[in-house]
N, C-alpha and C positions, 0 to 999 in steps of 0.2 A: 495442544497447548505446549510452550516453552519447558520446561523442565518439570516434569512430571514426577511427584514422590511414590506413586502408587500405579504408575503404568507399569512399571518393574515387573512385578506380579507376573504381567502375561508373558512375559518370556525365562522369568528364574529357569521352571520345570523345564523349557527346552533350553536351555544354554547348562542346566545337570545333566542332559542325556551323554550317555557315549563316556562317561565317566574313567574308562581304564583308557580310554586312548590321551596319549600326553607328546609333549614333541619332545626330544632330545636336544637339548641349547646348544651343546656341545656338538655334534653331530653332526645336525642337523644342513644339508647345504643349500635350504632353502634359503630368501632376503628375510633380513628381521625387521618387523614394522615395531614401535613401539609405540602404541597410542597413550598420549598422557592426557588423563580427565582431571577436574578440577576435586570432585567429589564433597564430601562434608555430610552430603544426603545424596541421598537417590533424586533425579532427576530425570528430563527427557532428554539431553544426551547420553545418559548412562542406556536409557532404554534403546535409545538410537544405534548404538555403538554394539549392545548384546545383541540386535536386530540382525546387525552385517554379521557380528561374528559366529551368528546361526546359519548364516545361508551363505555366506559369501566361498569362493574355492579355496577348500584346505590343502589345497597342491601348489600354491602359487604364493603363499608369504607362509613365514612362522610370525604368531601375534603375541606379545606381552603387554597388559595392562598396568601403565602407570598413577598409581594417586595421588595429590597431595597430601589429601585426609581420606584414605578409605571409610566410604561410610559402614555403618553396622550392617551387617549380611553380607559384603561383598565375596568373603571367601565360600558361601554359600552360592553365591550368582558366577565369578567367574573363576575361581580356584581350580575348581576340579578342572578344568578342561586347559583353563587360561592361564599362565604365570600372572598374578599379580606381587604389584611393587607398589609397597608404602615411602615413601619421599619422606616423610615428616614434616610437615608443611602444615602449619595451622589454618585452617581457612576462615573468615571471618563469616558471621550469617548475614544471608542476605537483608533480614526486615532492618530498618533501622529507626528510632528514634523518632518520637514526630519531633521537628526544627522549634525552637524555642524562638522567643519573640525577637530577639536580636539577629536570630539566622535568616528570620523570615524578613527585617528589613534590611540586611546585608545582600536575601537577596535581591529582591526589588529594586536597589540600588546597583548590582551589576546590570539586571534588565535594562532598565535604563541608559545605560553606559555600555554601549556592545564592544566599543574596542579595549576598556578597560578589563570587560569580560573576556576578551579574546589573549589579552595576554595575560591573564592570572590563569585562565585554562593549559597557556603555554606552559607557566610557571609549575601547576600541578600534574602536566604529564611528566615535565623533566624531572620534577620530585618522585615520580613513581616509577621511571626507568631507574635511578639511582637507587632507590630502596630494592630495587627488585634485584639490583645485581649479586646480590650473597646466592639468593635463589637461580639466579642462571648459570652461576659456575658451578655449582653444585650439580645442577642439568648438563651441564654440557660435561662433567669428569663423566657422569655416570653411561653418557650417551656414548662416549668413547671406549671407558672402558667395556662395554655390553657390546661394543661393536656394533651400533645398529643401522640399517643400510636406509630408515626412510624414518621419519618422526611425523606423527600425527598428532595434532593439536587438535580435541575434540572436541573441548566448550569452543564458544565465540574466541576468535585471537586477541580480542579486550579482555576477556579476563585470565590470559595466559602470556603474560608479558613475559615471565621468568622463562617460562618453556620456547617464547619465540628466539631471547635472546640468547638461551644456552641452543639451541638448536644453531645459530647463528656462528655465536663460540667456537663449537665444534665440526662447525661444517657440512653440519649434516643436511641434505636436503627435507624442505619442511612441508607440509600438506595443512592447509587450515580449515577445518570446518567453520562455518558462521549461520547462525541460527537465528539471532531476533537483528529487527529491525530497528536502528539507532545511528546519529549521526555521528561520523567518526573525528574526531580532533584531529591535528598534523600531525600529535606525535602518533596517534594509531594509522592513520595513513601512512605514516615510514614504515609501520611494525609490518603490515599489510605486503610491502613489498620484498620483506625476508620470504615470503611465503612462493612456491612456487606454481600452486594454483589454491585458488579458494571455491571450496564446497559450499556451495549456497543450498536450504534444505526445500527451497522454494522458490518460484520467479519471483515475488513478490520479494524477497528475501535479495533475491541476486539483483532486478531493479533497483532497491533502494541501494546497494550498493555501487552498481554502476550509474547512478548518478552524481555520486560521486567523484576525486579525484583518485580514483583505485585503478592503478596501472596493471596490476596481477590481474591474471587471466579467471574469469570468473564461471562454475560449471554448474547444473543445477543436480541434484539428487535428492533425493525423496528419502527420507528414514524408512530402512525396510521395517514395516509392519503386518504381522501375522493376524488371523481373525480369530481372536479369544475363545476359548473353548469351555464353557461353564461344566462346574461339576455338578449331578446328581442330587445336593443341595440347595440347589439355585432356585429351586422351586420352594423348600421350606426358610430359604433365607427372605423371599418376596413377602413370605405369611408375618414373618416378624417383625419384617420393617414395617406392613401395611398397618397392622394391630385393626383391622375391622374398616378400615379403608376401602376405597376404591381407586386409587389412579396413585402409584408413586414416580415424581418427579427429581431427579437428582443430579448432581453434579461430582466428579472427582477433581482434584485440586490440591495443590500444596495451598497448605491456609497460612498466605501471606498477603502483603502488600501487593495493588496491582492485579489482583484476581478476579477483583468483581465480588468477591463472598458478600458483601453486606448488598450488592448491588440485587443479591439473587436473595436474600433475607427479606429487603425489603418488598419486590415480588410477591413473595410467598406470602407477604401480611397482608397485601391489595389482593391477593385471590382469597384468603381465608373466608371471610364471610360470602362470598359467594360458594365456595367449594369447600365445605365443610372439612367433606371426606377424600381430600386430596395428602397425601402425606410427603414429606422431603427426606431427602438424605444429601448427606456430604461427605463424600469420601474421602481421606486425606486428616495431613497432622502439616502443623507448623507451629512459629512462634508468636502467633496471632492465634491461635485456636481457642483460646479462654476466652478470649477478648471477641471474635466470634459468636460465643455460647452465652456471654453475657447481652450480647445484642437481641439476639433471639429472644432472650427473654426478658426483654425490655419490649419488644414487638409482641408479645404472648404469642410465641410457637413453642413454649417447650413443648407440649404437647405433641406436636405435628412436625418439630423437624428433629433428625438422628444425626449428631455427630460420630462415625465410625471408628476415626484413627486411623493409624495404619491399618491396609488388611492387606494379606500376599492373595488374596483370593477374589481380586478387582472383576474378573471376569465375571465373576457370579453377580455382583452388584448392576454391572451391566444387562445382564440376560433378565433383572429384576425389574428394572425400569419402564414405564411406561415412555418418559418422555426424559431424554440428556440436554442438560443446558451449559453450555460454556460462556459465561459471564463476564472474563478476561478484558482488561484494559488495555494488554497491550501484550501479545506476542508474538512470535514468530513464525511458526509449524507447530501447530493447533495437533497433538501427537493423541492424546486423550480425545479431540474431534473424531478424528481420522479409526480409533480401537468404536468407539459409539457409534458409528457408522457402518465400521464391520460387522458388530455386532446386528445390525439391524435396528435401532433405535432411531426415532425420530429427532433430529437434532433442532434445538434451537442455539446459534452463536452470535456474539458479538461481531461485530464488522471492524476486525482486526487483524495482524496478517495476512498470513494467506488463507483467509477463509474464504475468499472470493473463488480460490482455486479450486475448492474440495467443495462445497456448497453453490448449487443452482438454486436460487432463491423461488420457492414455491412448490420445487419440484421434487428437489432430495432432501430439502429442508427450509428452513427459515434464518433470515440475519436482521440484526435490529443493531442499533448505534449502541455504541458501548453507553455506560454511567447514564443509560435511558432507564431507571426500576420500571415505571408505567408501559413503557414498549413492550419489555419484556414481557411482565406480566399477562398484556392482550396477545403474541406470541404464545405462550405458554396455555391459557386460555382456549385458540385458536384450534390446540392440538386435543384438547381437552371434550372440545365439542364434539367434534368430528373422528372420532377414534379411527374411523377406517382412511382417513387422511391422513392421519399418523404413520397407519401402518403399510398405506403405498409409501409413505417417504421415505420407511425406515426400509425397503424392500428395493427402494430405489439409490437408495444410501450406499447399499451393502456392495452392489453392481459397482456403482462409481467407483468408492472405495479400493475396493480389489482392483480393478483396472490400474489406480494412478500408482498405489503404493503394493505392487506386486515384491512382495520380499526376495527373491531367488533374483527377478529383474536387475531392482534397486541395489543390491550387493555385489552384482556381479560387474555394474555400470561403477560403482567405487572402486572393486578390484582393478579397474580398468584405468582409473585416476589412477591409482596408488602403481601400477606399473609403467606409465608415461611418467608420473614425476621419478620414479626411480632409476630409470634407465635416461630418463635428461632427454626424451621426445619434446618436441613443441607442442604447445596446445594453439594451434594453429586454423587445426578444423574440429567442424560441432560434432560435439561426444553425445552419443545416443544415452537417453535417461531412460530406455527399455520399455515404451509404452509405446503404440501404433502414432497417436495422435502428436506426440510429442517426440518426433525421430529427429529435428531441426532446426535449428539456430539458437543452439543451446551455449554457447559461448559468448558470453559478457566478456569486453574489455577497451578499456579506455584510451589506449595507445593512438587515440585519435580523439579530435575536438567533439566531433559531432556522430556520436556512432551511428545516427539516421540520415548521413550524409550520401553514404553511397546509394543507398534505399531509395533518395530523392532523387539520383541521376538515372534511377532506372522508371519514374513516373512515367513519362512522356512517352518511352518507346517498349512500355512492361507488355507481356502476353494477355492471354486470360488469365492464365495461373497467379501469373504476379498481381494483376488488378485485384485479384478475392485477396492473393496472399497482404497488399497493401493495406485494403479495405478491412481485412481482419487483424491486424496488426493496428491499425488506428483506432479501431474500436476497444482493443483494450487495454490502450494505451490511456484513452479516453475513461474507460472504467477503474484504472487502476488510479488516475488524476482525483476523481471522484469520490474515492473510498471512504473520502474522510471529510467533518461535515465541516467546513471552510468558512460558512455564514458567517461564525461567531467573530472571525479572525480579526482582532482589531489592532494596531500600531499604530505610530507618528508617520506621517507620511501618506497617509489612507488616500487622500484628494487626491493622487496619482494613481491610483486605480479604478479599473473600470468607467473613465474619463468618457468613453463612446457614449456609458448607460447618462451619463449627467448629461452631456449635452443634449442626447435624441431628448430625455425630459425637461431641460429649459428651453430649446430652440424648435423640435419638431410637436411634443403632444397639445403645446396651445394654437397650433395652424389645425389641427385635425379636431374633427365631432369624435371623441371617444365614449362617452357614456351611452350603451347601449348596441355598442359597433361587436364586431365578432374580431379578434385580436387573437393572429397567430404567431408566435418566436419560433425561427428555426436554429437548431442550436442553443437552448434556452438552458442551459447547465442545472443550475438550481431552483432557477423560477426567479430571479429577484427581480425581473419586470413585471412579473404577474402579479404579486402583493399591488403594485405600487396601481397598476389598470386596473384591475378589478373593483379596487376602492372607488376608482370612478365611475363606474358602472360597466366597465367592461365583460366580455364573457372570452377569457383568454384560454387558450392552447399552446402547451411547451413542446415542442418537439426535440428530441435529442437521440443519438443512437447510445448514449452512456447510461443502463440500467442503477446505478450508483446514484447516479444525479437527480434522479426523475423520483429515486426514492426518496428525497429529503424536500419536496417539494412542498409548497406553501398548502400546509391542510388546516381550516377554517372556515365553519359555518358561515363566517362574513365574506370571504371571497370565492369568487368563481373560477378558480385555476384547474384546468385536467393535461393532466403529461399524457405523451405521447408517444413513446419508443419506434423508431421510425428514422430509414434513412434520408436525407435533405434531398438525394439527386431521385425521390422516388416516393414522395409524399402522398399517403394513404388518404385523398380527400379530394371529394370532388370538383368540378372547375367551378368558378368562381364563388366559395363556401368561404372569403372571409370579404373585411371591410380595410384591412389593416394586417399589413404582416412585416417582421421586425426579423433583419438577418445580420445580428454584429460580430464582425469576426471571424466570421465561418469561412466566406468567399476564400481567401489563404492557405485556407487550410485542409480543400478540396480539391479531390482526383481531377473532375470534372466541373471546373467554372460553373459554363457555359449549361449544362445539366440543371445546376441546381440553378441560379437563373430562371429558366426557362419553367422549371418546378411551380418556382415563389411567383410568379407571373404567370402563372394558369392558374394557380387555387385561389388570385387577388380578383374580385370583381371589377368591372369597366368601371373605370374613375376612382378606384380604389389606391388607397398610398401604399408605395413599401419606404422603410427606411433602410439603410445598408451602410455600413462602415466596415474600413479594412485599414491595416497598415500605408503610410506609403513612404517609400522610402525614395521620392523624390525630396528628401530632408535631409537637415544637418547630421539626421542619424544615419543614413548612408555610409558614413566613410567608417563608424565602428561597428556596424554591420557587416562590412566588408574584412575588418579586419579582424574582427570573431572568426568569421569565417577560414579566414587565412590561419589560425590557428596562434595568434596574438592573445596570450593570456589573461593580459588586462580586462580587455573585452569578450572574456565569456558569459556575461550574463546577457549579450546581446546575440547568443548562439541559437538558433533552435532548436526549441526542445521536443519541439511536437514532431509524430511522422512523416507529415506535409505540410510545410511551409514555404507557402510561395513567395517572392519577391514582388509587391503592388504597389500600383502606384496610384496618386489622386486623378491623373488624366488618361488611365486604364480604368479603372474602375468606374470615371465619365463616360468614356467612352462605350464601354459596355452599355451600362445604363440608358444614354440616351437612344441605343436602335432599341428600346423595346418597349420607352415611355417617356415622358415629359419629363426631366429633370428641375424640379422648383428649390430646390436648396442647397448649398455644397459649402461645408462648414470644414474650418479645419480646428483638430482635436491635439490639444499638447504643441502649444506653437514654443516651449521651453525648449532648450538645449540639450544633449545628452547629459546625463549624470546630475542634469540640476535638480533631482527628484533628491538627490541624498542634502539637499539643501534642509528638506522640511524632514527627511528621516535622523539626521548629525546634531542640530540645532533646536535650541529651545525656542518654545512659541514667541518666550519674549527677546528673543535674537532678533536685532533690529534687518540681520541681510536675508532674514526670512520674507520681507517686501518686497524684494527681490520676485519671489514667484508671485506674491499677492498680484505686483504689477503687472505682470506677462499674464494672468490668470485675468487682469479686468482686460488687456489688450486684447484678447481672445473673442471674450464678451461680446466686446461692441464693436469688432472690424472681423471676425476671423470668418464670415461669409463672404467680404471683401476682396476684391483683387489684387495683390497676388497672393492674400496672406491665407487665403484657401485653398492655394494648392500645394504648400509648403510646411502644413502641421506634419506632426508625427502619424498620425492618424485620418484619414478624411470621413467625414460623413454627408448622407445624401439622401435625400426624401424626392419620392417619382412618383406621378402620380401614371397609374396602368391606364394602357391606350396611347394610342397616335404616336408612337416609337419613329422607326425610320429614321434616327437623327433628326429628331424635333428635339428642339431643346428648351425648357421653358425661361431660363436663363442664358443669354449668350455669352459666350466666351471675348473678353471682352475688347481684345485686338481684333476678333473678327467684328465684333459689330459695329468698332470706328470706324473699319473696310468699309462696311456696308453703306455707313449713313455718309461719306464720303468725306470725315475729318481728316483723311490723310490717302 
């Protein structure tokens, strides 16, 4: 989890060791890093930071600890060994206020207004570079006078504007860690590239930020973490917490906003009458913690759940538990996951971050959608039944664990940052993160339009190496797309999306007997064709290689939907086992055409439909296609994003189609102009140039299976029915068949 109050604990005792050894400032002719943390409390970059300076080489930098706010203990945690420096720097707390009713329609009113939002956000970054400059100069005298040869920015570089821009000031080459995942304004994209490389604590971490406009070189590292060492108490500390129990479940946490606490409250009131004799704990303080304890007991758990507090002896709380739950709405590197892992506990997490990273779903643990209490709860349950499931997981946790965040590894692969930005190396090639599996392509950076461009000009002619290496790179790119549940997403604008799904259900499912048919999607992301089939009596199958997608899939007694994890060029089913199969999108964005093809037309039965839609860029989108590509600014949102994206067209994708079956429909999808989508996203419903699309939308309707306005959408689609290929076409092309019948 993101900033941990009580992970501290496992490393205090080893960052006390060695206590008479100190460096000499003066002397000393080793480089001076100065790492500045934000502080105020203990956090999980404070824990991050004691992690390196336990393991990392004491031959190769002198380290000083800079604070704004030293929190309470710190001369206990890194005094003895470490120089720390109080700044005097008041920090503000994190929780804040719930928004009163006038904030709440102020904001609703920017949502609505994205470009008014866009330049009031301009207006409050420039307000906070301004305010921050008392604090930069102050940064940058003191950075000069210490003489210090490298600055490390330790929280994220958003909450450290004063240290980027006194680092700036001074000249000093800067290093930036960045921890959670958050969309960055302009003016933090400028701050971004004072930096001369950024520490991501995670892929997921370094993904969202290079997809962004982030020109600095991005590296990934892992916070070095140790595996908790309980004391000799640990066993009378279980007796206490249980009071006559059987099974305790608990969580560590700063008790703020954002953590999920009520999330894992309410859980715990949905098991109580089933599991009497289940007891809780929560470890951790914040300034929600009353507020917390008053909830509890409004649910009647006082009884059954323990607010702790701070304890410095988290380990033991660990080695206590039967079952660790991270509840978290939204962090970064899950650092508290990663110690309950070590430990051996069976994890249950939110699907947040990078928990995708640290957790195989089933294997080493469980993940359930954040702000789900009922998920959780059956989760939680799950582990409860099955005790000895638990305890492979948490045996299989432990393995993982150790492998990814090997501490000696992860500190020495920093020390290795920290001497390329200081000696002014390029970060040119991939810096090893010290793990077998993960030796390559560890370098995020944006100094090009499309960083899966060159990746795409090695499709065609790749080895076998490259085809897995493609192949596993798409898949989790696809899972990482997935993470997060998308169903709900709703804006102005919507009718421009997923245009393929409407049409195949106004133009293709009343040609077809659906009720009772066997209906397969390949590439079916979430399932939102299966709800709509199954209603009709369908008996549908989703196929997808993105384990993400397939979990959020339509579950209800009323419909008949079963996902399927499965590649498309190699479908797990035998020949002719449906009636019906449904391929949108996918064609594009595949290694192998021609594969998957030949796939979706064996598992279709004789006289069975497929439907298929793709891109084509025989259309007016062509020319900003092209110019995306060309690395034309304007047109980046026409860039691809995905790892394989092919360039299709309506009379390639014909043509395919007709050598393997009857072609009976060729519809074109989005016959509108580039950019006319922001028509219906800019404007109000009652804007009369919103007609505009209304128009082009009925012209679709009733001509766009029409010639030629079906081979010039944005999109084309095609319903075949299986059998008699050859180039039989059940529709002719319709200059050839004036040839034929001899009008010209």
């Amino acid at each position: 989890m993101g900033q941990r109050e009580n992970s501290i604990s496992s490393v205090i005792q080893d960052c006390s060791v060695n206590t008479t050894y100190r460096i000499d400032t003066q002397s000393s002719p080793l480089p001076r890093i100065a790492h500045v943390e934000v502080g105020g409390t203990f956090g999980g970059s404070l824990v991050g930071l004691c992690g390196y300076l336990r393991n990392c080489d004491t031959e190769r930098f002198h380290h000083e600890v800079l604070f704004f706010e030293p929190p309470p203990g710190s001369e206990m945690v890194l005094g003895s060994r470490w120089p720390v420096i109080d700044m005097g720097f008041p920090v503000s707390p994190l929780s804040h206020p719930e928004p009163g009713k006038w904030s709440k329609r102020l904001r609703t009113f920017l949502t609505n207004r994205p470009d008014l939002s866009k330049w009031l956000t301009l207006a409050r970054g420039g307000w906070h570079l301004l305010a921050s400059l008392p604090r930069a100069v102050r940064l940058a005298r003191h950075f000069r006078r210490q003489n210090y040869d490298l600055i490390h920015c330790n929280n994220s570089f958003t909450y450290q504007v004063p240290t980027i821009l006194g680092a700036w000031f001074a000249r000093k080459p800067l290093v930036c860690h960045f921890r959670t995942i958050r969309r960055l304004t302009p003016w933090e994209g400028w701050l971004s590239r004072r930096s001369r490389v950024i520490v991501a604590v995670s892929r997921t971490v370094a993904d969202a930020l290079s997809c962004q406009r982030i020109r600095t070189p991005i590296v990934v590292c892992y916070n070095p973490r140790e595996c908790p060492s309980p004391s000799p108490e640990a066993t009378t500390l279980r007796c206490e917490l249980l009071q006559g129990g059987t099974a305790l479940v608990g969580t560590v946490s700063r008790l703020e906003d954002g953590k999920g606490i009520e999330d894992f409250l309410v859980a715990a009131s949905l098991l109580q009458s089933r599991w009497p004799n289940v007891r809780y704990v929560i470890v951790g303080d914040g300034n929600n913690a009353r507020a917390f304890e008053q909830k509890a007991g409004e649910l009647g758990l006082q009884a059954r759940v323990h607010f702790t507090g701070f304890r410095s002896n988290v380990s033991d709380y660990y080695a206590s538990m039967d079952i660790f739950v991270c509840p978290s709405l939204a962090e970064g590197a899950q650092g508290v996951v990663i110690e309950a892992m070590l430990a051996g506990r069976p994890t249950v997490a939110t699907r947040v971050g990078s928990i995708q990273e640290l957790i195989r779903e089933g294997d080493n643990g469980l993940i359930v959608n954040p702000s789900d209490p009922q998920t959780l709860a059956r989760a939680i349950e799950s582990l409860l039944v099955d005790s000895k499931l638990g305890q492979a997981m948490g045996a299989r946790a432990a393995a993982s664990a150790r492998h990814l965040c090997d501490p000696v590894a992860q500190a020495r692969m920093i020390d290795q940052v920290f001497t390329r930005a200081f000696s002014c190396q390029p970060f040119t090639n991939p810096v090893s993160k010290g793990t077998p599996e993960h030796h390559s392509n560890l370098l995020y950076s944006r100094t090009t339009v499309d960083r899966f461009a060159g990746e795409r000009k090695a499709v065609s002619a790749g080895s076998e190496g490259d085809t897995q290496r493609i192949a596993d790179n798409t898949r989790n790119f696809y899972e990482n797309s997935y993470a997060t549940d998308r169903r709900r997403d709703a804006y102005r604008g919507l009718r421009f999306t997923k245009m393929w799904y409407r049409a195949a259900l106004q133009h293709c499912i009343p040609r077809l007997r659906v009720p009772g048919s066997r209906v397969l999607e390949v590439g079916c992301g979430y399932g939102l064709l299966g709800t709509y089939l199954s209603q009709l009596g369908a008996r549908f199958v989703g196929v997808d290689i993105a384990l993400s997608a397939l979990s959020q899939f339509p579950k209800s007694s009323e419909v008949s939907c079963h996902p399927v994890v499965a590649d498309a060029t190699g479908l797990p089913f035998a020949d002719a086992s449906f009636d019906l199969v449904f391929c949108m999108e996918v064609l594009e964005h595949t290694l192998d055409p021609h594969a998957l093809l030949d796939e979706c037309f064996r598992v279709v039965r004789p006289g069975g439909h497929l439907v298929f839609s793709c891109p084509n860029y025989f259309s007016l989108v062509f020319i900003p296609k092209l110019l995306a590509e060309l690395g034309v600014p304007y047109f980046r949102e026409f860039v691809g994003r995905q790892f394989i994206d092919r360039w299709t067209t309506s009379f390639e994708l014909r043509r395919l189609l007709a050598s393997r079956g009857i072609v009976e429909l060729q519809r074109a999808v989005r016959l509108h102009p580039p950019f006319f989508e922001k028509v219906d996203y800019r404007l109000s419903e009652k804007n009369p140039l919103r007609r505009i699309n209304d128009w082009i939308f009925a012209a679709e309707s009733r001509w766009g299976d029409s010639f030629p306005l079906n081979y010039i959408g944005q999109h084309t689609l095609c319903m075949v029915q299986a059998g008699g290929g050859n180039g039989r076409d059940g529709m002719k092309f319709p200059m050839r068949q004036a040839v034929e019948s001899g009008d010209l």
